[in-house]
C-alpha positions in Angstrom: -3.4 -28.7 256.6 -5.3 -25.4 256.5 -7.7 -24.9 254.4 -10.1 -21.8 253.2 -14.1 -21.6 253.4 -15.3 -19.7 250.2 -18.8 -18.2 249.6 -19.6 -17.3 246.0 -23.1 -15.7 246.4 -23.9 -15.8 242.2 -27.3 -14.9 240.8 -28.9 -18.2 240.9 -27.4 -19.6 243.7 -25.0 -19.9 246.2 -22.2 -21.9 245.6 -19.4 -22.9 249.0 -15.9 -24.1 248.6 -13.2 -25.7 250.7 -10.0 -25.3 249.8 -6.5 -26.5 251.1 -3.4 -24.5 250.9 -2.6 -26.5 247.7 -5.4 -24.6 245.7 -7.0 -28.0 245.4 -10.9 -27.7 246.0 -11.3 -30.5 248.4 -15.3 -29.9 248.8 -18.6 -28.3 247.3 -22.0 -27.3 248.3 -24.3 -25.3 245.9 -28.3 -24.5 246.3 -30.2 -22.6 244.2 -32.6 -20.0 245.3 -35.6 -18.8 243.4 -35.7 -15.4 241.2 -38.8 -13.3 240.9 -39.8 -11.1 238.6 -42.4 -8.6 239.3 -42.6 -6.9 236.2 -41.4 -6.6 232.8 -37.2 -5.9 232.9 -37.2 -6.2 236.9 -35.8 -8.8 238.4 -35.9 -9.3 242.4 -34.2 -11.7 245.5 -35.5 -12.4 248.4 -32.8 -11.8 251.1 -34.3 -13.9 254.0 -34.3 -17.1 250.4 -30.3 -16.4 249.8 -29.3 -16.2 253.5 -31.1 -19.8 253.9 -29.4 -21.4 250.9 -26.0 -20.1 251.7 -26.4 -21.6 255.3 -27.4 -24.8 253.0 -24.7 -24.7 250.7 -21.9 -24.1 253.4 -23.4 -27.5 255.6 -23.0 -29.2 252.6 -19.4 -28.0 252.0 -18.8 -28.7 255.3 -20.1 -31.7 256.0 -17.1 -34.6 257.0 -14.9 -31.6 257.0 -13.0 -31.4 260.0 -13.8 -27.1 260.7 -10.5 -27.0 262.9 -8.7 -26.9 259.6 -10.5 -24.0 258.5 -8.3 -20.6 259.0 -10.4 -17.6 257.2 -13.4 -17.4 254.7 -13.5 -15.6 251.9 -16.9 -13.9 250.0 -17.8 -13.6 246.8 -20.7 -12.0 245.3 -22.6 -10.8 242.1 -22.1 -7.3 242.4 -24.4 -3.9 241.8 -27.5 -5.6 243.8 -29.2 -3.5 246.2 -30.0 -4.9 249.7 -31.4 -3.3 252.6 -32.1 -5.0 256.0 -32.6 -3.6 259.8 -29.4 -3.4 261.2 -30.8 -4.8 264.8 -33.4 -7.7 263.5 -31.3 -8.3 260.0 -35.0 -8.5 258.5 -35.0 -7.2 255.0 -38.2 -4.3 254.4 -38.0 -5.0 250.6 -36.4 -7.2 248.1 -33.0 -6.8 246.6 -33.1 -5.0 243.5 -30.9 -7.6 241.3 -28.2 -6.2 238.9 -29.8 -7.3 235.9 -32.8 -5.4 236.8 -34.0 -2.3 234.2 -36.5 -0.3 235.8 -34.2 2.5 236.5 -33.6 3.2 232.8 -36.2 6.6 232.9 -33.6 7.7 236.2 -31.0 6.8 233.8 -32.0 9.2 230.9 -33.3 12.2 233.6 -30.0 12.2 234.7 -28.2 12.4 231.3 -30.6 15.0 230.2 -29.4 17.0 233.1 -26.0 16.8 232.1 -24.4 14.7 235.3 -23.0 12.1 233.1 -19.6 13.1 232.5 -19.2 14.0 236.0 -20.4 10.8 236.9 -18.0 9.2 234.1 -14.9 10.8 234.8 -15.4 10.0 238.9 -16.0 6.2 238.9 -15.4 5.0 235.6 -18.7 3.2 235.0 -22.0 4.5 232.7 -25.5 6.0 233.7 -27.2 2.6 233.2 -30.0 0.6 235.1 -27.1 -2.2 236.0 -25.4 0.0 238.4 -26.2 0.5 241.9 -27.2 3.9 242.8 -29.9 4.5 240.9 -32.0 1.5 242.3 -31.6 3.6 245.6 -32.4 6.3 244.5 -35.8 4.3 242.6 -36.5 2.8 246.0 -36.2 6.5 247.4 -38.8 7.6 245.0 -41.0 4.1 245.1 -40.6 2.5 248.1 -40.9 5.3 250.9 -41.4 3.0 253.7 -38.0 1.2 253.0 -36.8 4.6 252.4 -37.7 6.0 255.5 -35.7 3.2 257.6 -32.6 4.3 255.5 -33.2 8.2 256.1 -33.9 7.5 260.1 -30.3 4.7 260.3 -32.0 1.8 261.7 -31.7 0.7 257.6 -28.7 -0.2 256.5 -27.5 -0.3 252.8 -24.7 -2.6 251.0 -23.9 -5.1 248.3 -24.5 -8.8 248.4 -21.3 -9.4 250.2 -22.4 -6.7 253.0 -25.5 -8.5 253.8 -23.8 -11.4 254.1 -21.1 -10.3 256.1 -24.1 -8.4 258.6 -25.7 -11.7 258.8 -22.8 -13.9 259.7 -21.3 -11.5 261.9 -24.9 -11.0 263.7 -24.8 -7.2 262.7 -21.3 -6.2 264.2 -20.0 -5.3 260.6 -21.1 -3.3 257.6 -18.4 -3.2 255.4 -17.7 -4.0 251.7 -14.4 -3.8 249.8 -13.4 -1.4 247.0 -14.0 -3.9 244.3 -17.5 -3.6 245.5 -17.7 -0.3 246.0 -16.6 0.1 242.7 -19.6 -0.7 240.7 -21.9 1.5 242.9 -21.6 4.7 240.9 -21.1 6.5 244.4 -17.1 5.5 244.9 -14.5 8.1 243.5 -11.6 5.9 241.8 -8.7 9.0 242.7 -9.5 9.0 246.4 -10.4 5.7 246.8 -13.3 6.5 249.1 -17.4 7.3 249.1 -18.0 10.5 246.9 -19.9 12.8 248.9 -21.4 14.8 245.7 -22.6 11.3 244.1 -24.3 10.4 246.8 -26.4 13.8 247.5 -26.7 13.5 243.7 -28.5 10.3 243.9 -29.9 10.4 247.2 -28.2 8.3 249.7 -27.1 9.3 253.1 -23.5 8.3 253.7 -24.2 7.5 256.6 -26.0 4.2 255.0 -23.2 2.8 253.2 -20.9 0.3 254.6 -17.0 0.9 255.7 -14.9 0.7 252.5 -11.9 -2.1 253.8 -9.4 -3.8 251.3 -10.0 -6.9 249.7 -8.1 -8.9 252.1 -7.2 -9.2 255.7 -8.5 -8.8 259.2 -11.8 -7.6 257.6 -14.5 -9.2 259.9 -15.2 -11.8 262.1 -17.9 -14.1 261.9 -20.1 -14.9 264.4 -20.9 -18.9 266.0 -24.1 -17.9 267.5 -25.3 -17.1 264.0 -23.2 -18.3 261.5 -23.4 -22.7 262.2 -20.8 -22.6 265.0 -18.1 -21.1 263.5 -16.1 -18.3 264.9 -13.7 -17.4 262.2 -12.1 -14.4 260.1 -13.6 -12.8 257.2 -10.3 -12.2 255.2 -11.1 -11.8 251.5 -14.0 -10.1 249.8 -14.0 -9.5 246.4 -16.8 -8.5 243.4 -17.0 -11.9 241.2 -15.7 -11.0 238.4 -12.4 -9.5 240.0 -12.4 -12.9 242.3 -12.3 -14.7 239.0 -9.3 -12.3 237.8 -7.6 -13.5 241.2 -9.2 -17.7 240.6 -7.2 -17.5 237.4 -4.1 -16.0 239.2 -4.2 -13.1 236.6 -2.5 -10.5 238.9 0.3 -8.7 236.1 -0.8 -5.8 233.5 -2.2 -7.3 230.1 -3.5 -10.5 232.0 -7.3 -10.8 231.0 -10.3 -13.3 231.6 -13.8 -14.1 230.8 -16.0 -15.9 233.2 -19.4 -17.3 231.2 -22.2 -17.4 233.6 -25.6 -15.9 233.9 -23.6 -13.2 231.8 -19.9 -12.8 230.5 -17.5 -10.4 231.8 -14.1 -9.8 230.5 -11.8 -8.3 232.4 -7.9 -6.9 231.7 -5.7 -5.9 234.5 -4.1 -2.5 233.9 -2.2 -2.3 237.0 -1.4 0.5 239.7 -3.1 3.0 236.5 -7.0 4.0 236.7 -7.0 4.1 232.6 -10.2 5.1 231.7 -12.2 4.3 228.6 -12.8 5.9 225.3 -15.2 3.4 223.6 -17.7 1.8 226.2 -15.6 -0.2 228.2 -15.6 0.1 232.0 -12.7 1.2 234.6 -12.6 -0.8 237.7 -10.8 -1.7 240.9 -9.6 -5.0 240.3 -8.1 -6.0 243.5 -7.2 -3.3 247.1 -4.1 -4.2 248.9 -3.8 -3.7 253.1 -1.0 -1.8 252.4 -3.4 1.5 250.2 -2.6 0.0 247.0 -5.0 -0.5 244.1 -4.8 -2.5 240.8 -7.4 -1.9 238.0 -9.2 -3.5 235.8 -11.1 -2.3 232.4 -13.8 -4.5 231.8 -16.5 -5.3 229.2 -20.1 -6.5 230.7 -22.2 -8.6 229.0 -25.1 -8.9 230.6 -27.2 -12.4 229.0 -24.6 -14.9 227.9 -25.5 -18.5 230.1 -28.8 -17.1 230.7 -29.5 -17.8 226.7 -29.0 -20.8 226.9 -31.5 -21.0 230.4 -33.9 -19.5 227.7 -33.6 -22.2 225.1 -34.4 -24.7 228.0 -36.6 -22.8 230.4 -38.5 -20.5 227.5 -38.5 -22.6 224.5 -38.2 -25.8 225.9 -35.9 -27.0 222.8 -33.1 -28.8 225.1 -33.9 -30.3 228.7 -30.9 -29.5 230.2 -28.0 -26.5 229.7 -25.2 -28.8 229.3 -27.2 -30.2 225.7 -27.1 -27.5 224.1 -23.3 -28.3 223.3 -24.2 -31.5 220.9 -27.2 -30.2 219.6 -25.3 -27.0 218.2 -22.6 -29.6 217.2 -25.4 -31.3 214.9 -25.1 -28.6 212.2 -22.0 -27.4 210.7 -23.1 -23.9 211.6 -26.3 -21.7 212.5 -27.6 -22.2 208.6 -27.6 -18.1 208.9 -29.7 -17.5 211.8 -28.6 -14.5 214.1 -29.9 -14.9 217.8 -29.1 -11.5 219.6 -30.0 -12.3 223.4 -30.9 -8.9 224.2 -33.2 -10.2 227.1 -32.5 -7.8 229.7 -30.9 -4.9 226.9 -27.4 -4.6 226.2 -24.2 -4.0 227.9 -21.1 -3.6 226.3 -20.5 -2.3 223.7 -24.4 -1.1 222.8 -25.2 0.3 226.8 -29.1 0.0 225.5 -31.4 -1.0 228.0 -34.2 -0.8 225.4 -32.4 -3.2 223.4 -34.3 -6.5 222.8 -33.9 -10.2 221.7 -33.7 -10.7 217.7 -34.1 -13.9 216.0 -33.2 -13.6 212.4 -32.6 -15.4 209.5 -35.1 -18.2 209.8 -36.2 -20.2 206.8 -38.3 -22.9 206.8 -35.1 -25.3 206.7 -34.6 -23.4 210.5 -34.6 -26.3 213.1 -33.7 -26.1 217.0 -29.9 -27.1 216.2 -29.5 -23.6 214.2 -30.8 -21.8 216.8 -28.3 -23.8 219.5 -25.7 -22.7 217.1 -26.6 -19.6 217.0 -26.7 -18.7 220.5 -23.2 -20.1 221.4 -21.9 -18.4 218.4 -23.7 -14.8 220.3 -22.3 -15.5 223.2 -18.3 -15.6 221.1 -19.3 -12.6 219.5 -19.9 -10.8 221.9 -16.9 -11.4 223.7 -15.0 -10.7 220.5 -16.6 -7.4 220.5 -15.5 -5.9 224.0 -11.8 -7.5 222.6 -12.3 -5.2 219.9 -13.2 -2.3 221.9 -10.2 -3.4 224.3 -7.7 -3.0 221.1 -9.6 0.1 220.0 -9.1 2.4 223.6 -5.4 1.6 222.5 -4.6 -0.2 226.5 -5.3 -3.3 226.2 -3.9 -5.7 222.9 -4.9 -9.4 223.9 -3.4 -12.5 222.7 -4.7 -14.8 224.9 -7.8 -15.1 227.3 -7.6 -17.0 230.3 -11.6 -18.4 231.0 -13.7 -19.7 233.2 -17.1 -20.4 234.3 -20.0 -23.1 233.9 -20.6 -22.6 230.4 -17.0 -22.9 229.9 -16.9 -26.3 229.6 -18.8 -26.5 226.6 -15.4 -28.4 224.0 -17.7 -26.2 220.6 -18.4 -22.6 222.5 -14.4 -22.4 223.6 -13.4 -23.3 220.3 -15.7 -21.3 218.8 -14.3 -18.5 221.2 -10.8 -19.5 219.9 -11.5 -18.4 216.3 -14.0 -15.6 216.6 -11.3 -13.9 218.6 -7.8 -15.5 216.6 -6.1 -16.2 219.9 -5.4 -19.2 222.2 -8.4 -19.9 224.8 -6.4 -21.4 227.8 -9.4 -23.2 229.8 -8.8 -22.9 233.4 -9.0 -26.3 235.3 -11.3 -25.1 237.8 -14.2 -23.4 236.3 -15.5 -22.1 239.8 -12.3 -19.4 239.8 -14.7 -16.7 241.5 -15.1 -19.2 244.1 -11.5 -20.0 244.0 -10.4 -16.4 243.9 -12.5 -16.1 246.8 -10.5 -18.4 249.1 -7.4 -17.2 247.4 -8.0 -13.5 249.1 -9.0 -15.3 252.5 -5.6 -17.3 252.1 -3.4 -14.0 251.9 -5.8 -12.1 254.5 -4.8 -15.3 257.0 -0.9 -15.6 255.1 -2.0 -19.1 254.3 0.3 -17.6 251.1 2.6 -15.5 251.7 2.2 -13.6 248.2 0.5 -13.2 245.0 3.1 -15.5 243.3 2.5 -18.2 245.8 -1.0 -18.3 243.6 0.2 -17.8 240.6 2.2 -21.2 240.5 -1.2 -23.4 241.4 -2.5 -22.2 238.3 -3.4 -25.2 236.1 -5.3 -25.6 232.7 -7.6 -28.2 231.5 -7.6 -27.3 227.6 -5.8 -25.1 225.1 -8.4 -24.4 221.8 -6.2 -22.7 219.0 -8.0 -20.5 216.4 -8.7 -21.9 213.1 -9.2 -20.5 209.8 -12.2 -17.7 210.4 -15.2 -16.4 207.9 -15.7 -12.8 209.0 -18.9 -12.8 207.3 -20.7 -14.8 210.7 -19.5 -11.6 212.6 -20.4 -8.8 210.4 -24.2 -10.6 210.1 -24.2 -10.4 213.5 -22.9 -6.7 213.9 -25.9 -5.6 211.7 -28.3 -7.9 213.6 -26.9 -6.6 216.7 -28.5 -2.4 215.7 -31.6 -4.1 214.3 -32.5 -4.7 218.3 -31.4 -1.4 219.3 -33.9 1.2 221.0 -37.0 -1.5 220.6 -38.7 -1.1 224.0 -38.7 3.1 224.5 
């Protein structure tokens, strides 16, 4: 039976999958690798750390699999980081700047005060904001000239988590990075599909840096054994995670939409063949590039602090010992007792786009205990998704009634119920929660016509919950709304 490596290269860690051409996930390997955090709002990786753990993660996968099965692997990766590495040694000069990271906010604002933003707008669909990718070049232009000058000279290449990992499986025959990538760079123009020449002069970055745009799956690359544990195998899917997930949870026809709740939420609706761009905050995106030249889109919401809340209540506060306890401990109380947690920890995405937005606690009485505040961050984490539905309904594209969802935090019973009313739809729980990782070997399967088409996938897909929407207080929603421009503009 064939089967499918996938590499989901996350923010925390690197998770492999193999799966057979039943969509059945047959094995796992995961390892974490550390974060650092240099200053206040930045946030780093250490290539040479996430190149060892996905070696790590992929033995484990592998390990009594028989590897004559395998047929292609797909990649998957949190998108807008920033690598850099010597195309010859694969060394990395610097560390990646992580998406998440907000020391670009002062580029940012310089480059609204010039006026560039509507330019910039109208050619890739995405906001001047510190999560992109093009303005931690062009920060590591101004900051880092040593790095810089490897970039400027060619010996330094440029790229996306999935490029680096591609260059360092394929021993440095490849840079390239798919459209769904390139997407999220604030250098790729959605009407021709390619690099924008005017972008990147605008933010500084030689062309000649960037990897080869290719679709997101087929004969893409080919990994090498010498330095990829043996294996000589096609690299036939690549995908951003979030539009992997879209293609895990077999969402592939206009008006299908998903959230994936990791480190962050994301919630994505496929518009089809149509770049529709947004009106009220919401981002335009290539969802998925065909061999063949054709494109589908994708608006999306970003929400950037979601699962890592909850990491906060365990890893800041040290109220709960493990993530998965915050689900009965928020159960304990029959709601948050009027507490409002806004997890503005790295600022705010959608709908706000303030990166000097910060966390707000408030509402606490001396009755406050830890189970409020659990409650209150799951019940964040709902209402924020229910806001970037509301924007969705607002632009007048996209009318949900019903979100597909997936990811970790997903398989808390009370935060997809909770989902379920704050948003008055059905919350169909996918059955596998990795779906990046899924959509990842999904692509790799139709790059290697494991399936022969898209509706192959969409008959695998299974559910393992359906949480209707009960009767709703709006109150809950509209105390957050006002909590939520309490935190605005705090840190400038």
């Amino acid at each position: 039976m064939p089967s499918l490596l996938a590499i989901d290269a996350g923010t925390t860690g690197i998770t492999a999958l193999v799966v057979d051409e039943q969509a059945v996930v047959r094995s796992r390997g995961y390892r974490e690798f550390p974060q650092h955090f240099p200053d206040d709002g930045w946030v780093e990786h250490d290539l040479g750390e996430m190149w060892s753990a996905t070696l790590a993660a992929v033995r484990d996968a592998l390990d009594g699999v028989d590897t004559a099965d395998l047929v292609g692997i797909g990649i998957t990766n949190q998108r807008e980081t920033v690598c850099l590495w010597d195309r010859e040694t694969l060394g990395a000069p610097r560390r990646a700047i992580v998406w998440q990271d907000r020391r670009t906010a002062a580029i940012c604002q310089a480059f609204r005060d010039d006026g560039h933003e509507p330019h910039i707008a109208d050619r890739t669909g995405l906001r001047l904001d510190p999560y992109f990718s093009a303005t931690k070049l062009t920060w590591i232009r101004h900051h880092d000239p040593h790095a810089w000058s490897g970039v400027e000279s060619g010996r330094t290449a440029v790229g996306t988590v999935d490029s680096y990992l591609i260059a360092r499986m394929s021993r440095g025959l490849y840079h390239v990075t798919d459209a769904t990538n390139a997407s999220r760079t604030l250098l790729y123009d959605l009407d021709s599909g390619e690099w924008s020449e005017r972008l990147a002069t605008l933010f500084g970055v030689p062309l000649s840096a960037l990897p080869e745009i290719v679709p997101s799956y087929g004969d893409l690359a080919r990994t090498d054994p010498a330095a990829f544990l043996g294996l000589d195998l096609p690299i036939s899917g690549i995908a951003g995670d979030q539009q992997s997930a879209l293609v895990g949870q077999a969402a592939f026809t206009a008006g299908d939409a998903k959230c994936t709740y990791g480190t962050g939420s994301f919630l994505l609706a496929h518009t089809g063949e149509q770049i529709r761009r947004s009106r009220h905050g919401l981002l335009t995106t290539v969802a998925l590039a065909h061999p063949d030249g054709r494109r589908d889109f994708a608006l999306e919401g970003a929400i950037f602090v979601t699962g890592s809340a909850v990491q906060w209540l365990r890893d800041g506060l040290g109220i709960i010992e493990s993530a998965p306890e915050v689900e009965a401990l928020a159960a304990s109380v029959p709601d948050s007792g009027g507490v409002v947690f806004v997890p503005a920890l790295t600022g705010l995405g959608a709908p706000e786009w303030d990166p000097s937005a910060r966390g707000l606690i408030i509402g606490i009485t001396r009755g406050t205990t830890r189970a409020h505040l659990a409650r209150a961050t799951l019940d964040a984490i709902a209402f924020q998704v229910r806001d970037v539905a509301d924007l969705m309904a607002a632009d007048g594209q996209v009318e949900l009634t019903r979100l597909a969802i997936d990811g970790g935090a997903a398989a808390n019973d009370l935060l997809c119920q909770l989902q379920a009313d704050a948003l008055g739809m059905v919350v169909d729980r996918s059955a596998e929660l990795q779906t990046t990782g899924l959509g990842a070997a999904f692509l790799a399967g139709l790059g290697t016509e494991v399936w022969a088409s898209t509706d192959e996938l969409v008959a695998t897909r299974r559910s393992s919950g359906l949480f209707e929407p009960r009767d709703y207080d709006p109150e809950p929603h509209h105390r957050w709304r006002e909590a939520v421009g309490r935190s605005l503009h705090w840190s400038r």
